[in-house]
PyMOL Python script that loads the backbone (N, CA, C, O; Angstrom):
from pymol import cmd

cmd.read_pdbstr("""\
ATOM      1  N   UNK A   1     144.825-106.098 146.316  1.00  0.00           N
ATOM      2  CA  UNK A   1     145.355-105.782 144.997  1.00  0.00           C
ATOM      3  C   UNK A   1     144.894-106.804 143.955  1.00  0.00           C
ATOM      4  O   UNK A   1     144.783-106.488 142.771  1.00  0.00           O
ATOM      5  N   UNK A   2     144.566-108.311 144.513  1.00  0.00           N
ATOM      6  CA  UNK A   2     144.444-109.304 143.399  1.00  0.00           C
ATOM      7  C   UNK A   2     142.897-108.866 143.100  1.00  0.00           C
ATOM      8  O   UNK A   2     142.491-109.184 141.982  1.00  0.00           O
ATOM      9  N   UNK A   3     141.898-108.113 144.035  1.00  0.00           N
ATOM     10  CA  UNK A   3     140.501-108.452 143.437  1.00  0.00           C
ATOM     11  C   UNK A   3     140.465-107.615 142.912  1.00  0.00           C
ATOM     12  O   UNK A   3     139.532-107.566 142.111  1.00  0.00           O
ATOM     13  N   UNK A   4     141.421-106.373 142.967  1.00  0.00           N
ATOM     14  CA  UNK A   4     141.121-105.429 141.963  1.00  0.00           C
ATOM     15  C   UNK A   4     141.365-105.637 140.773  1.00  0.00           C
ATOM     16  O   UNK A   4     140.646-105.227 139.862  1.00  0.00           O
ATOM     17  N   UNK A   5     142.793-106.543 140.560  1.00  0.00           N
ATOM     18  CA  UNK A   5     143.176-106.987 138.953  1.00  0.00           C
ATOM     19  C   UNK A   5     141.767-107.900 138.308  1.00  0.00           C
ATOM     20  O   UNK A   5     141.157-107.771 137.246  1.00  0.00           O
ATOM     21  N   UNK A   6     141.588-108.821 139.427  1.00  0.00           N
ATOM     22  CA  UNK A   6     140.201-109.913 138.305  1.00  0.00           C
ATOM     23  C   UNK A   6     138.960-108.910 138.078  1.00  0.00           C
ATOM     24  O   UNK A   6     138.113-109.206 137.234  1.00  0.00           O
ATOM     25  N   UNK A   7     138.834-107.543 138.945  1.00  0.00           N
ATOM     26  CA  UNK A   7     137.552-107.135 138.375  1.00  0.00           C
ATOM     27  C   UNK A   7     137.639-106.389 137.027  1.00  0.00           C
ATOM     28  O   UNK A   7     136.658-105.857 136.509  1.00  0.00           O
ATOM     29  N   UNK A   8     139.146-106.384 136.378  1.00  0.00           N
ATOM     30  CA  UNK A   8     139.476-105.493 134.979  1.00  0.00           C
ATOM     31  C   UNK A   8     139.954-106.317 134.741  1.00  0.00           C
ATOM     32  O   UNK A   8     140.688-105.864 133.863  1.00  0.00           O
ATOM     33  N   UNK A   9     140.232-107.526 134.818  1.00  0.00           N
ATOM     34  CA  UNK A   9     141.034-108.350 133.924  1.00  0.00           C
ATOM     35  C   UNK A   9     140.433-108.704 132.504  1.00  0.00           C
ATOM     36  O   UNK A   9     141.072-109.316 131.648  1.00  0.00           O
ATOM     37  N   UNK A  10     139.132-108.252 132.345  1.00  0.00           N
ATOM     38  CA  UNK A  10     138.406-108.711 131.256  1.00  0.00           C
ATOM     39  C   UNK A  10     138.826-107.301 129.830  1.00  0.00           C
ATOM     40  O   UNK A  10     138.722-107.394 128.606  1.00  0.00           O
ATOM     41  N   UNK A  11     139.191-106.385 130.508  1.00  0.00           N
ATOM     42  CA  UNK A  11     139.200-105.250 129.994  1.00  0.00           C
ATOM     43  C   UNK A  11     140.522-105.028 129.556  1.00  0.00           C
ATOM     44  O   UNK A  11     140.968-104.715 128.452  1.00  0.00           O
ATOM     45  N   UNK A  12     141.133-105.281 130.786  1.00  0.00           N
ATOM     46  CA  UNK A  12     142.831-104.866 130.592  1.00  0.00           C
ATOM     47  C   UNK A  12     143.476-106.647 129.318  1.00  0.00           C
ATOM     48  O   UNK A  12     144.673-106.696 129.032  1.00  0.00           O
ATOM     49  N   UNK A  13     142.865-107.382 128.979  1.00  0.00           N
ATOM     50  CA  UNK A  13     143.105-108.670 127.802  1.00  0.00           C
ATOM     51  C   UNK A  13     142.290-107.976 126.769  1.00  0.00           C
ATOM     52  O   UNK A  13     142.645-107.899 125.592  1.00  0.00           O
ATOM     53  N   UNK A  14     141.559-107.643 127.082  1.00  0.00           N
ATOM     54  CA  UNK A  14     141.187-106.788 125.682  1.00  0.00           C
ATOM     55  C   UNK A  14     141.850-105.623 125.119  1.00  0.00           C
ATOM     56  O   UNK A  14     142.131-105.562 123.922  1.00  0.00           O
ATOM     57  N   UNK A  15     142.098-104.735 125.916  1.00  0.00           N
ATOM     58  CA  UNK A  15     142.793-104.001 125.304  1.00  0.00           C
ATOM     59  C   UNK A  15     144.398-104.644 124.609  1.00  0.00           C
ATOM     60  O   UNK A  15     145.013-104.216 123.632  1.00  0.00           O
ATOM     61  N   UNK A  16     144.694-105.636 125.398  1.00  0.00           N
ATOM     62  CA  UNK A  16     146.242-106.154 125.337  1.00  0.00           C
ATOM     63  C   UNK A  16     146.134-106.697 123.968  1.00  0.00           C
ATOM     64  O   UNK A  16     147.060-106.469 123.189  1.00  0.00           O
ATOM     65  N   UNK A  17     144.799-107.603 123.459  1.00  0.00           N
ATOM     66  CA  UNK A  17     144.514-108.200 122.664  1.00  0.00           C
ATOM     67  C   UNK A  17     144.521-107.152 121.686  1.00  0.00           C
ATOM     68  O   UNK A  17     145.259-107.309 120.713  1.00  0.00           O
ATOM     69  N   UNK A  18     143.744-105.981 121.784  1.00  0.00           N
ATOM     70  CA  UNK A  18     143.369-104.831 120.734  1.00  0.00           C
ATOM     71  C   UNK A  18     144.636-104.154 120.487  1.00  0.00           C
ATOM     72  O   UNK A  18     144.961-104.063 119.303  1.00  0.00           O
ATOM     73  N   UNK A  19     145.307-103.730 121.239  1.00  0.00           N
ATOM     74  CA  UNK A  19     147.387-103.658 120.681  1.00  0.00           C
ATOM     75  C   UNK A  19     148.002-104.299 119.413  1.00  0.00           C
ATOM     76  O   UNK A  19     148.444-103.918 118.329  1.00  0.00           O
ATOM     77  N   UNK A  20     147.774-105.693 120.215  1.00  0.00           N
ATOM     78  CA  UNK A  20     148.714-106.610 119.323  1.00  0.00           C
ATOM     79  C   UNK A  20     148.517-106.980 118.270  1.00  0.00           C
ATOM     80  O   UNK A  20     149.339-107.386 117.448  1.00  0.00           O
ATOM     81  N   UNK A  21     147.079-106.853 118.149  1.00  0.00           N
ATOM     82  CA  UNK A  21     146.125-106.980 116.493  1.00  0.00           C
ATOM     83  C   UNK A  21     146.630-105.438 115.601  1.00  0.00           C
ATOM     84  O   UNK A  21     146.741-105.401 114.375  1.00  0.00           O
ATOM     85  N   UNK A  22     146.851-104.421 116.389  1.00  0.00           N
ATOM     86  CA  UNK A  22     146.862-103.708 115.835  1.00  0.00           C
ATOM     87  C   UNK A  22     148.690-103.379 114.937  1.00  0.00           C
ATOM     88  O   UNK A  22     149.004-103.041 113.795  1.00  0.00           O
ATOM     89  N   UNK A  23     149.533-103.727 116.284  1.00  0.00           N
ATOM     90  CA  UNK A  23     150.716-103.764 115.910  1.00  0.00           C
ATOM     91  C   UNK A  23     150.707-104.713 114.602  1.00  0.00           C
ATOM     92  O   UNK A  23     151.062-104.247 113.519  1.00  0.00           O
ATOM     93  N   UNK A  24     150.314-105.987 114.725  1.00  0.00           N
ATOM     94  CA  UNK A  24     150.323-107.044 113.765  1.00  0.00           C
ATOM     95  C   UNK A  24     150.279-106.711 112.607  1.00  0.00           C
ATOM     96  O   UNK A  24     151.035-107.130 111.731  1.00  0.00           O
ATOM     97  N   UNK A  25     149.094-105.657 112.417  1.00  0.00           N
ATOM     98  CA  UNK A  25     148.577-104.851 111.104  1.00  0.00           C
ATOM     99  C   UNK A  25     149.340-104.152 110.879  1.00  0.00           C
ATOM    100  O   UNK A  25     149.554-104.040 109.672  1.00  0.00           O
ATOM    101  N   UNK A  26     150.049-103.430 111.646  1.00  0.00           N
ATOM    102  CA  UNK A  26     151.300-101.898 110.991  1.00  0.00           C
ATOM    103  C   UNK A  26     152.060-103.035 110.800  1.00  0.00           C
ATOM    104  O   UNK A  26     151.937-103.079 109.576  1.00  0.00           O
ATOM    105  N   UNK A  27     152.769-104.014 111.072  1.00  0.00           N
ATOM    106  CA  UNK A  27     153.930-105.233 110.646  1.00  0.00           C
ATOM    107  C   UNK A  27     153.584-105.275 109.182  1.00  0.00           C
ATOM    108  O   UNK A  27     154.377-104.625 108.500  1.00  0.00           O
ATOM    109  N   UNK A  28     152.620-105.859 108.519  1.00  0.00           N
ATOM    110  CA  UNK A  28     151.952-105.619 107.671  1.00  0.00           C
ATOM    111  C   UNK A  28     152.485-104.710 106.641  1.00  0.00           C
ATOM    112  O   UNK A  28     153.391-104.800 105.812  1.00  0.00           O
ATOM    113  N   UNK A  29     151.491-103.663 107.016  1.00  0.00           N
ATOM    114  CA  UNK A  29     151.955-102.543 105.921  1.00  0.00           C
ATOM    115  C   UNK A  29     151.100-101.401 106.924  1.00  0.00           C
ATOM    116  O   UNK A  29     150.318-101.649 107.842  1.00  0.00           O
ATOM    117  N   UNK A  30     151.498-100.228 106.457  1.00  0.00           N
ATOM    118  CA  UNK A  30     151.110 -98.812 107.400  1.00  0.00           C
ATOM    119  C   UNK A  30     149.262 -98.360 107.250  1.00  0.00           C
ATOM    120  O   UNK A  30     148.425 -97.809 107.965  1.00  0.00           O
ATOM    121  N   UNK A  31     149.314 -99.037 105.754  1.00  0.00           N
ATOM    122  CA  UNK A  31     147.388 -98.662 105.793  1.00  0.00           C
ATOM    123  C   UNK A  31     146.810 -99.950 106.293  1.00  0.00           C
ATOM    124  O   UNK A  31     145.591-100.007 106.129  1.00  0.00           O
ATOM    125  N   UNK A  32     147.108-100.529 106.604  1.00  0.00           N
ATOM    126  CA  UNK A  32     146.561-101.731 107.394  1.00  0.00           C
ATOM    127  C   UNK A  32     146.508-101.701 108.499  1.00  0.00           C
ATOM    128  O   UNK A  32     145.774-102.252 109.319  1.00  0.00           O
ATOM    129  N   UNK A  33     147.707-100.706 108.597  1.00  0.00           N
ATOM    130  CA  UNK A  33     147.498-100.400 110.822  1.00  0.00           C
ATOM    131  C   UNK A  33     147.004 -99.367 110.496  1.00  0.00           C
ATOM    132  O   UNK A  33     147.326 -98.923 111.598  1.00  0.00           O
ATOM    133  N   UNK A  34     146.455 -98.423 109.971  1.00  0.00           N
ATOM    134  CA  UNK A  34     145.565 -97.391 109.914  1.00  0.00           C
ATOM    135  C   UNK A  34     144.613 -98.116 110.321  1.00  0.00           C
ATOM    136  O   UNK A  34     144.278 -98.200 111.503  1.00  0.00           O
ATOM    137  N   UNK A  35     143.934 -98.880 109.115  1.00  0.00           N
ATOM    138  CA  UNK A  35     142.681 -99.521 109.456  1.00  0.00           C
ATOM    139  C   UNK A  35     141.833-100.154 110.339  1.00  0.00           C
ATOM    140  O   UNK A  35     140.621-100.104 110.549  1.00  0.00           O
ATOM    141  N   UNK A  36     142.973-100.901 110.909  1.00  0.00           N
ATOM    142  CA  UNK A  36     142.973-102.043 112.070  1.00  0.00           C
ATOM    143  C   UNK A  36     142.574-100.631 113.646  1.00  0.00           C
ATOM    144  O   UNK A  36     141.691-100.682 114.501  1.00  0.00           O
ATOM    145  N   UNK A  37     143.958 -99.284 113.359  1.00  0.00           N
ATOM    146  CA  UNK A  37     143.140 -98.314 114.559  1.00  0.00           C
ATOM    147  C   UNK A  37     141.850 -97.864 114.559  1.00  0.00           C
ATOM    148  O   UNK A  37     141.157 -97.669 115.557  1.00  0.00           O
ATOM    149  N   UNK A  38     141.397 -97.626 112.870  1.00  0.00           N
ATOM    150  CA  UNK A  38     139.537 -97.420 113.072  1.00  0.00           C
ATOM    151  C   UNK A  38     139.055 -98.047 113.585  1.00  0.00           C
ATOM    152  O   UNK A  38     138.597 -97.797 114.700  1.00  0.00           O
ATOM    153  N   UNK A  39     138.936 -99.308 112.895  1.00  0.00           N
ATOM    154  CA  UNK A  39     138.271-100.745 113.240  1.00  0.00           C
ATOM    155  C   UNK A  39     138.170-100.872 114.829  1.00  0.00           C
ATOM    156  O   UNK A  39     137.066-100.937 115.369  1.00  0.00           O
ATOM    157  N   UNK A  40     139.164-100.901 115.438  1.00  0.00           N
ATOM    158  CA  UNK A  40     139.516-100.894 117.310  1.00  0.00           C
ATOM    159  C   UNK A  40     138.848 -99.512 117.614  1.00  0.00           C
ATOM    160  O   UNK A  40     137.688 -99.751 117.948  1.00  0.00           O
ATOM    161  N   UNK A  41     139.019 -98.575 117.631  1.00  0.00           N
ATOM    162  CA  UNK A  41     138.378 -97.654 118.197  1.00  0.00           C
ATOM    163  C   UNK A  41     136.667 -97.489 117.910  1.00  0.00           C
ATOM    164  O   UNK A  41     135.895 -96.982 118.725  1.00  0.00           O
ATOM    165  N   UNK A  42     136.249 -98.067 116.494  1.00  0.00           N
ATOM    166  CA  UNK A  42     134.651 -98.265 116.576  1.00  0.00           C
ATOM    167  C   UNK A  42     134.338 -99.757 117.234  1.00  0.00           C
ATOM    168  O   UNK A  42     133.184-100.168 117.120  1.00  0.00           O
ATOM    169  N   UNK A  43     135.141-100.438 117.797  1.00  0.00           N
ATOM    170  CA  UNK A  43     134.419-101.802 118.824  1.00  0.00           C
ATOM    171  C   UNK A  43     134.845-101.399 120.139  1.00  0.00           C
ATOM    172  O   UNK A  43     134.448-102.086 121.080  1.00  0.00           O
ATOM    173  N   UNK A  44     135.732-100.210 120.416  1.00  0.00           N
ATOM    174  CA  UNK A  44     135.858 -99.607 121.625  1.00  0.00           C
ATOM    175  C   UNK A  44     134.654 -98.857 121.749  1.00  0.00           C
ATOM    176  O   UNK A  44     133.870 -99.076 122.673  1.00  0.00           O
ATOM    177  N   UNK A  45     134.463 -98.024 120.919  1.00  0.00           N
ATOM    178  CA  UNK A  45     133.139 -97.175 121.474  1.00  0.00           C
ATOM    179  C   UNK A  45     131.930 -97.897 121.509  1.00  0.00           C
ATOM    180  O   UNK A  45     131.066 -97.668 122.355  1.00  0.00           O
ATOM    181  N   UNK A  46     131.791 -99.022 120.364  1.00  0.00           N
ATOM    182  CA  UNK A  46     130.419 -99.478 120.734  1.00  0.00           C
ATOM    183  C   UNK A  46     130.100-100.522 122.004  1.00  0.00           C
ATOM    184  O   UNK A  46     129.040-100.913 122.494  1.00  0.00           O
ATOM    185  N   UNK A  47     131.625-100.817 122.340  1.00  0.00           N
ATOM    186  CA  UNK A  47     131.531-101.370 124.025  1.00  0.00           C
ATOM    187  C   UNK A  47     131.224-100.577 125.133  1.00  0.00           C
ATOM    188  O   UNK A  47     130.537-100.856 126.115  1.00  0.00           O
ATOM    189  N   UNK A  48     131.897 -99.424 124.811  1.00  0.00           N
ATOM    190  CA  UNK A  48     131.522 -98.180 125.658  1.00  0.00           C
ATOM    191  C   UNK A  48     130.373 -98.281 126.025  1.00  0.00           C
ATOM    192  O   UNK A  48     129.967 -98.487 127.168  1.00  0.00           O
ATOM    193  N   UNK A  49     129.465 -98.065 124.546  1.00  0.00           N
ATOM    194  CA  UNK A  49     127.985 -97.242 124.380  1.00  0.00           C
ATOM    195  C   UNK A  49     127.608 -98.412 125.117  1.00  0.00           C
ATOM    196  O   UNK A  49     126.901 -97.989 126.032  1.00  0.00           O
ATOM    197  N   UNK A  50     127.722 -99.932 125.227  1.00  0.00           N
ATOM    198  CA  UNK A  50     127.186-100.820 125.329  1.00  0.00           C
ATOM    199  C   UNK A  50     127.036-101.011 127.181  1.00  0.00           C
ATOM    200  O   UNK A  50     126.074-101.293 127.896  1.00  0.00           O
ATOM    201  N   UNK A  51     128.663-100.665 127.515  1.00  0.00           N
ATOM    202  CA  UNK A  51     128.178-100.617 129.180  1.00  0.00           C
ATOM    203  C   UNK A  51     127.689 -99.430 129.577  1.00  0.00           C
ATOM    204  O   UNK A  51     127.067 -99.440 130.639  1.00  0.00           O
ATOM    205  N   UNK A  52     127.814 -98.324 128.960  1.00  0.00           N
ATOM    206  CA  UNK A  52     127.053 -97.400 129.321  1.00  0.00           C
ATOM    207  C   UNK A  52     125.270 -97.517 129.731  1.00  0.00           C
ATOM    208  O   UNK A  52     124.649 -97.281 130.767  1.00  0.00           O
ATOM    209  N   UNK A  53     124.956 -97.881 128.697  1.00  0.00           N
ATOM    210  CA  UNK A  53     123.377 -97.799 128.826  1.00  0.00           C
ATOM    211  C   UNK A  53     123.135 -98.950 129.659  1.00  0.00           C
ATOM    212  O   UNK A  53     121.986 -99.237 129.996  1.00  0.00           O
TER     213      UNK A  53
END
""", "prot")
cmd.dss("prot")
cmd.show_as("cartoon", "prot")
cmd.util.cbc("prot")
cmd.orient("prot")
């Protein structure tokens, strides 16, 4: 069970990280956590695209 957590652990802090930035931003104000979800979902996909190829 532990080697399975360290082989996503890089993934599963990122996403944790990409949450809390985002919550941070709706704390904020509501178009700021709008923004902050674009923003995260275009460095999600270009990580995607990135392990993909």
């Amino acid at each position: 069970m532990l080697k399975i957590i360290w082989k996503y652990i890089d993934v599963l802090c990122f996403l944790a990280a990409a949450v809390f930035i985002v919550w941070g931003f709706f704390r904020l104000s509501i178009t700021a956590g709008i923004f902050a979800i674009g923003i995260v979902l275009i460095v999600v996909g270009l990580i995607t695209e990135m392990i993909a190829s």
